[in-house]
C-alpha positions as a printed Julia matrix, in Angstrom:
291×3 Matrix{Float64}:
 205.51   78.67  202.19
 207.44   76.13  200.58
 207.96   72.67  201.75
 211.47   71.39  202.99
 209.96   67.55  202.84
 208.52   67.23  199.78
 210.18   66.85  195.97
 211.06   69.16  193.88
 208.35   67.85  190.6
 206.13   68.08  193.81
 206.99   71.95  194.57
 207.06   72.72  190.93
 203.45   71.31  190.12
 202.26   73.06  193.06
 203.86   76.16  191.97
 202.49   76.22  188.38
 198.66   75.27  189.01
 199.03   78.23  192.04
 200.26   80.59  189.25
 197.51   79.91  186.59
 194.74   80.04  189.16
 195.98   83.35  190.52
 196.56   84.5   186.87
 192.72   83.82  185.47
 191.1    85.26  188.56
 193.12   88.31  188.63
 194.6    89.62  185.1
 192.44   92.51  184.24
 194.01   94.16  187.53
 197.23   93.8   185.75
 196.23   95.1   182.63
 194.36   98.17  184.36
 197.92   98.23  186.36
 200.66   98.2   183.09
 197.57  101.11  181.7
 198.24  103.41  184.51
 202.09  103.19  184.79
 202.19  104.27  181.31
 200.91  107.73  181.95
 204.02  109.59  181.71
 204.49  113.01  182.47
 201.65  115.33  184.74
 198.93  113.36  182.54
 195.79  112.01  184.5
 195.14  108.64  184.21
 191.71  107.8   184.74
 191.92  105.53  187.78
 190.38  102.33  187.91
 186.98  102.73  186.53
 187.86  104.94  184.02
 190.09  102.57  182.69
 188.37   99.61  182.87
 185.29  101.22  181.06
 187.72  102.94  178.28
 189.16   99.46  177.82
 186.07   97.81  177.31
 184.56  100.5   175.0
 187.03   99.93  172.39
 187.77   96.57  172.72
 184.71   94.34  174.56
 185.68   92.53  177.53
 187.97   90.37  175.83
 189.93   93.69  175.76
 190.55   92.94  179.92
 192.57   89.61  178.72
 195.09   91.19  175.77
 198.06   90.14  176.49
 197.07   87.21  178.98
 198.53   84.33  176.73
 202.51   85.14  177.47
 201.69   84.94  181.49
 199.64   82.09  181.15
 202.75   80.25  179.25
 205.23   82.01  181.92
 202.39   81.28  185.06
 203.93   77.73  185.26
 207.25   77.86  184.95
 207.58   81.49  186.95
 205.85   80.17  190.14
 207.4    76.66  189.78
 210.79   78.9   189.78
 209.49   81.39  192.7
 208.29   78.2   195.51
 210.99   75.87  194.25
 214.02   78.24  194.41
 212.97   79.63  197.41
 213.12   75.78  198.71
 216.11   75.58  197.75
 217.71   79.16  199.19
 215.98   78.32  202.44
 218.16   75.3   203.02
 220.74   77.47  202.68
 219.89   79.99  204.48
 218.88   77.91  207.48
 220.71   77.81  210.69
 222.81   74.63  211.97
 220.23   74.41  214.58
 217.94   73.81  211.65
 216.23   77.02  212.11
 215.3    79.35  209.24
 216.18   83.29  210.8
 213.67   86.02  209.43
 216.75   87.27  207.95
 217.32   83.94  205.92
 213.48   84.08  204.81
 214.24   87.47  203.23
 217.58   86.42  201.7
 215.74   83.02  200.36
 213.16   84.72  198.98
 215.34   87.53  197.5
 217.25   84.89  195.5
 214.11   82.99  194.37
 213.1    86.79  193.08
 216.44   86.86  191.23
 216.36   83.08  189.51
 212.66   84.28  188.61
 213.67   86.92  186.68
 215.36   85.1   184.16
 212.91   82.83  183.14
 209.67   85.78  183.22
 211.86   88.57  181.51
 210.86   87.94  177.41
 207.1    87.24  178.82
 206.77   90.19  180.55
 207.67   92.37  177.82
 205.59   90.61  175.23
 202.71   91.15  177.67
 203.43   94.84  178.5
 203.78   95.41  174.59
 200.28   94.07  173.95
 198.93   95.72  177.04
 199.81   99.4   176.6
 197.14  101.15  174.76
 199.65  102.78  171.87
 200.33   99.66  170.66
 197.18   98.63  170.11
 197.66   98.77  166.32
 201.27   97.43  166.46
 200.99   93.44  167.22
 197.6    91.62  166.43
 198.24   88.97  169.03
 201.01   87.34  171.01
 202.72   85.06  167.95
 202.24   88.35  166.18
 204.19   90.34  168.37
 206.66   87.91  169.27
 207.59   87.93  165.69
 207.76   90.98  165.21
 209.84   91.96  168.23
 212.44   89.63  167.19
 212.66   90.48  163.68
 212.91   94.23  164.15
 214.36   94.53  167.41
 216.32   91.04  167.53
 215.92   88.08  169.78
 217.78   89.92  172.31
 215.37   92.45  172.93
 212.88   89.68  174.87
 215.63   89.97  177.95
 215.1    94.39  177.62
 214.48   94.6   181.74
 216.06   92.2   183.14
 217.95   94.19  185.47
 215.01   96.15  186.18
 213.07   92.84  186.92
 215.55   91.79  189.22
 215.31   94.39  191.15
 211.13   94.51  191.49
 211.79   90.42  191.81
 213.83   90.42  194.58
 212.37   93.16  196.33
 208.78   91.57  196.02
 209.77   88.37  197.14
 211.79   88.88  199.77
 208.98   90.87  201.44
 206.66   88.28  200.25
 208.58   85.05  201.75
 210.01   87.4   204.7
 206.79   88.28  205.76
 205.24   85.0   205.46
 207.67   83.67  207.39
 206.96   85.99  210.48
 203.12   85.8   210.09
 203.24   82.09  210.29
 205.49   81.97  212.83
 203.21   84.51  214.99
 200.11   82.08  214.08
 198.43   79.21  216.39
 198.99   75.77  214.9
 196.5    75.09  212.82
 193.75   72.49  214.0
 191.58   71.99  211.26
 192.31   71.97  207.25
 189.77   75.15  207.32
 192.1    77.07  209.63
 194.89   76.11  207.76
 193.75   77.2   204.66
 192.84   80.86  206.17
 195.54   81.08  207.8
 197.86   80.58  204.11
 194.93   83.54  202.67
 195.8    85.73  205.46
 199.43   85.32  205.53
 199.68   85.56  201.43
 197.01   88.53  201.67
 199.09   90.32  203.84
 202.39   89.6   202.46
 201.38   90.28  199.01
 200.54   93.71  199.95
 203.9    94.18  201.8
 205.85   92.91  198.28
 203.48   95.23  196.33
 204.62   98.47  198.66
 208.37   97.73  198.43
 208.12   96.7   194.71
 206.12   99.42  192.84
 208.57  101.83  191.75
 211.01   99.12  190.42
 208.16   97.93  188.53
 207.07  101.07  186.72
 210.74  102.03  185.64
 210.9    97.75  184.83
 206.98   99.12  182.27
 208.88  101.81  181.04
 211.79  100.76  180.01
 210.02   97.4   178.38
 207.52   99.58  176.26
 210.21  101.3   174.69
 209.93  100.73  170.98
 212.57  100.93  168.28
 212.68  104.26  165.9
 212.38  106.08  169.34
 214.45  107.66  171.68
 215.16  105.41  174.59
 214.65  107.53  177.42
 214.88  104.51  180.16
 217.86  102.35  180.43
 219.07  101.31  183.78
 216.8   101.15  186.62
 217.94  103.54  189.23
 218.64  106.3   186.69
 215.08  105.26  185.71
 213.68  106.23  189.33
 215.67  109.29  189.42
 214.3   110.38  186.07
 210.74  110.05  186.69
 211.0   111.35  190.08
 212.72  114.84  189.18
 210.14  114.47  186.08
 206.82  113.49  187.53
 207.36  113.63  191.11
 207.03  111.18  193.87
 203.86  110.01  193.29
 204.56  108.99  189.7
 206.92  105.94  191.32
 203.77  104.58  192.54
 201.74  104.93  189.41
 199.57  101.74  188.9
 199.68  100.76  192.77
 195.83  100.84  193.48
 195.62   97.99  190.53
 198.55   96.39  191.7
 197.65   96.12  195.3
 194.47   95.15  194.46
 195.78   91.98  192.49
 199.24   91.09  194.76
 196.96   91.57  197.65
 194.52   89.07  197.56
 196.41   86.84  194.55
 199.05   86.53  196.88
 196.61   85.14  199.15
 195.37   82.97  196.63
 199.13   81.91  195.63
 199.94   80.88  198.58
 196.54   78.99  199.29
 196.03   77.06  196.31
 200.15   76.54  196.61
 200.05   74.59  200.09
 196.83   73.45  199.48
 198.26   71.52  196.0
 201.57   69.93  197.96
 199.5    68.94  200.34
 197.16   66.79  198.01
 199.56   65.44  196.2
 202.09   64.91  198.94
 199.88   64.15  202.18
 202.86   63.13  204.22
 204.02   67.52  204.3
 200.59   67.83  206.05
 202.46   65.75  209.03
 204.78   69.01  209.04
């Protein structure tokens, strides 16, 4: 939860060394994730396992971390974006009696969502270009792709998504800060640092699961349309069309391709967000632990 007392280098620090942490314990998820939503059509994907073991048979275990340089550079800026936005919405958004409505805690984190999007767009769709498996022989590395993108595609193709991501943004984070907001509200005061700190797990576990639920299907028509290269037809192109396409194509379940993965890393990474978060504005801001 962000902090109305502290500054904004404070919230953006705190926000960046969140993102990295939650990025290095939690990226193969995300690679096993962007895998599973690019099963198109009635194809099987081989769950979990299956893809973690195909992954590392033709690659190694370095083969979990393709792709992990463009969130790493986006990691710090994104998150520093997400907590300090949604600082900002929430004074916005809060009442003249100086108190924040559940309502305004989905509307602030909403528009944190949206700001987001901007920065992570050309990141994301480096990343998803180096994840997806045909590609493999396209782009030897991040630099390599980058380059390539932009001098086949143009520069303009990095921001391919965007309205897509605003959509899983918003959606994500306005459950994510909405939720928060109600589970902390619901919670004892804290009495000890220890309880403090499980309480910010808890409330990020559970909250990160609740983004990851609303967010899924925006987020595999945001893969698709990303991944598609030039020379092809482009079959994605806006992102409710998208939806509509791959539900009359694939059926339901096909919105929700990738979610296992993708709960499995929003889950407890939003936990681990919102921990190491708090847990950073309070060490280098002690006077917000008055608050």
């Amino acid at each position: 939860m962000s902090h109305h007392n502290v500054s904004m280098s404070v919230n953006v620090a705190a926000g960046g060394i969140a993102g990295v942490t939650e990025i290095l314990i939690m990226y193969p998820l995300d690679v096993v994730k962007t895998r599973a939503q690019l099963y198109a059509g009635k194809t099987n994907n081989p769950g979990i396992v299956g893809t973690v073991s195909e992954i590392v048979k033709a690659n190694g275990v370095k083969g979990l971390y393709r792709g992990i340089l463009p969130p790493i550079l986006m990691e710090a800026p994104k998150r520093a974006v997400k907590f300090t936005a949604n600082a900002f919405f929430k004074k916005h958004f809060t009442g003249s009696d100086g108190v924040l409505s559940q309502t305004g805690a989905v509307l602030s984190g909403s528009c944190a969502g949206i700001t987001e999007a901007f920065v992570v767009v050309p990141f994301e769709l480096v990343k998803i270009r180096l994840q997806a498996k045909e590609n493999l022989g396209l782009y030897k590395n991040t630099s390599d792709a980058l380059t390539k993108i932009i001098k086949q595609e143009g520069i303009m193709t990095l921001y391919t998504g965007l309205e897509s991501t605003m959509w899983r943004n918003a959606t994500w984070n306005g459950g994510y800060f909405g939720l928060i907001h109600a589970v902390k509200s619901a919670m004892p005061k804290p009495n000890s640092e220890g309880q403090r700190m499980f309480q910010d797990f808890v409330a990020g576990f559970l909250s990160g699961t609740f983004g990851t639920m609303l967010n899924t299907p925006f987020d595999v028509a945001k893969t698709r349309i990303q991944n598609q290269l030039p020379g092809t037809v482009h079959k994605y192109n806006w992102t409710l069309p998208a939806l509509a396409k791959i539900y009359s194509e694939e059926g339901v379940k096909a919105l929700y391709k990738g979610f296992v993965p993708k709960v499995l890393r929003l889950g407890p990474g939003g936990g681990v967000l919102l921990l190491v978060f708090n847990f950073a504005v309070r060490f280098m801001s002690p006077e917000s632990a008055k608050h």
